[in-house]
C-alpha positions as CSV (number, residue, x, y, z in Angstrom):
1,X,-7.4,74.1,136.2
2,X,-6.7,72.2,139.1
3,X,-7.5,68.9,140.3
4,X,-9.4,70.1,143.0
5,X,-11.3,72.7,141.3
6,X,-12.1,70.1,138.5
7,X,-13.3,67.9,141.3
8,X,-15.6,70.6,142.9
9,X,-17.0,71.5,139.5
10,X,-17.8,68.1,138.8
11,X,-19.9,68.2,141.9
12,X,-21.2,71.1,141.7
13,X,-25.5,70.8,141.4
14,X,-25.9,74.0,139.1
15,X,-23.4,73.9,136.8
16,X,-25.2,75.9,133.5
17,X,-24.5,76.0,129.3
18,X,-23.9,79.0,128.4
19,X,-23.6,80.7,125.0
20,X,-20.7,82.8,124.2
21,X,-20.8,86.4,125.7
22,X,-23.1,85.3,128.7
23,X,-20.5,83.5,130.6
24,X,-18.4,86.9,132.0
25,X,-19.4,88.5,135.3
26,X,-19.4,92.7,134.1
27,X,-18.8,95.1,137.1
28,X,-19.6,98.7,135.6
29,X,-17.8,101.8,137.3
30,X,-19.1,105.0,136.4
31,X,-17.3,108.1,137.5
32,X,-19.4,111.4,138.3
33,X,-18.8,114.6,135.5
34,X,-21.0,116.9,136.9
35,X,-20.5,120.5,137.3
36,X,-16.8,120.4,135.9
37,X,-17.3,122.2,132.9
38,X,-19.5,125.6,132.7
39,X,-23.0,125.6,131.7
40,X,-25.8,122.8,132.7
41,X,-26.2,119.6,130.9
42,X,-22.2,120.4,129.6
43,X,-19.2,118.4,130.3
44,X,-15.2,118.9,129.6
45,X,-14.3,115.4,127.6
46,X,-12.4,113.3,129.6
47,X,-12.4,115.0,133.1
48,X,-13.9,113.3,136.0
49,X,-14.2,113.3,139.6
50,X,-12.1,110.6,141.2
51,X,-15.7,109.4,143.0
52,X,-18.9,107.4,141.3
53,X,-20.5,104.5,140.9
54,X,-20.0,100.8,141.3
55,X,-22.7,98.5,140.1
56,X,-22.7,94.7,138.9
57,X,-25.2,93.7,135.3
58,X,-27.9,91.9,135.1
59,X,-26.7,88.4,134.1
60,X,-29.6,85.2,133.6
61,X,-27.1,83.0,133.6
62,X,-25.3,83.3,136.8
63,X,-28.5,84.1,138.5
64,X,-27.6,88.0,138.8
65,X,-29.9,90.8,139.6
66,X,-28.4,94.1,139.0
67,X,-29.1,95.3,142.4
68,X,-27.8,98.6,144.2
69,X,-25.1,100.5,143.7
70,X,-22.2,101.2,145.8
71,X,-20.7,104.3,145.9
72,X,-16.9,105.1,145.9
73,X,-15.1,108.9,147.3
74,X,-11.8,107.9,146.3
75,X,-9.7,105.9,143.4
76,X,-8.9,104.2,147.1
77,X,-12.2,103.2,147.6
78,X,-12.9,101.0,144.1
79,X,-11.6,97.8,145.0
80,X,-14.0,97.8,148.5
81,X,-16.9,99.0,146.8
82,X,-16.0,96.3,144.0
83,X,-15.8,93.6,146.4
84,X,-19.2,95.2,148.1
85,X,-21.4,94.6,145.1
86,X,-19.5,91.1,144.3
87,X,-20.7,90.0,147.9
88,X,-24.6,91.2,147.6
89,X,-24.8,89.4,144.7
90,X,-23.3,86.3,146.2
91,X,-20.6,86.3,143.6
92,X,-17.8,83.7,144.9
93,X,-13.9,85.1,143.5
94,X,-11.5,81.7,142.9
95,X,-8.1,82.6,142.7
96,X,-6.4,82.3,140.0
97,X,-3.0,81.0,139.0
98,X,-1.0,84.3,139.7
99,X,-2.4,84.6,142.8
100,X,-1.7,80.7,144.1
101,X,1.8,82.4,143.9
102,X,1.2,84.1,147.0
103,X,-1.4,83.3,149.1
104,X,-1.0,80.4,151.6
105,X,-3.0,77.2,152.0
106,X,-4.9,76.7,154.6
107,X,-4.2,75.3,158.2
108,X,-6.7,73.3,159.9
């Protein structure tokens, strides 16, 4: 970690504890099976449409709500609709290492 992002922790209001297996922000994305295989209530084992749903859990600790869903039409469309339900939820992305690599710094 950073200097600066130690710094910004340390200042940070509300910090939490957390136990083991609450810390992790979990995006679910479920992909639609319907009417691929013949027969209602049936499904063909791992066949689905390339379109579903994207929705965020319900997490105490980070102060998440599981609220809507986003939809997605396309494999194209799962990062936006990621980054939809990250941004109702007020869910902040730092970069990490790898990506320092390549994005630039800011000028004021």
């Amino acid at each position: 970690m950073r200097r600066e992002e130690r710094a910004m922790l340390k200042l940070e209001p509300s910090v939490r504890n957390a136990k083991w297996g609450e810390r992790m922000i979990e995006v679910r994305v479920r992909f639609f099976t319907n009417q691929i295989a013949n027969g209602k209530g049936r499904v063909k084992p791992k066949n689905a449409w390339g379109c579903g749903m994207v929705r965020i859990e319900k997490n105490d600790v980070h102060g998440i709500k599981s609220k809507s869903r986003v939809p997605f039409n396309s494999l194209l469309e799962l990062p936006a609709a990621i980054e939809k339900v990250l941004i109702r939820n007020g869910v902040k992305i730092l970069p990490s290492r790898l990506m320092n690599k390549y994005l630039a710094r800011r000028i004021s």
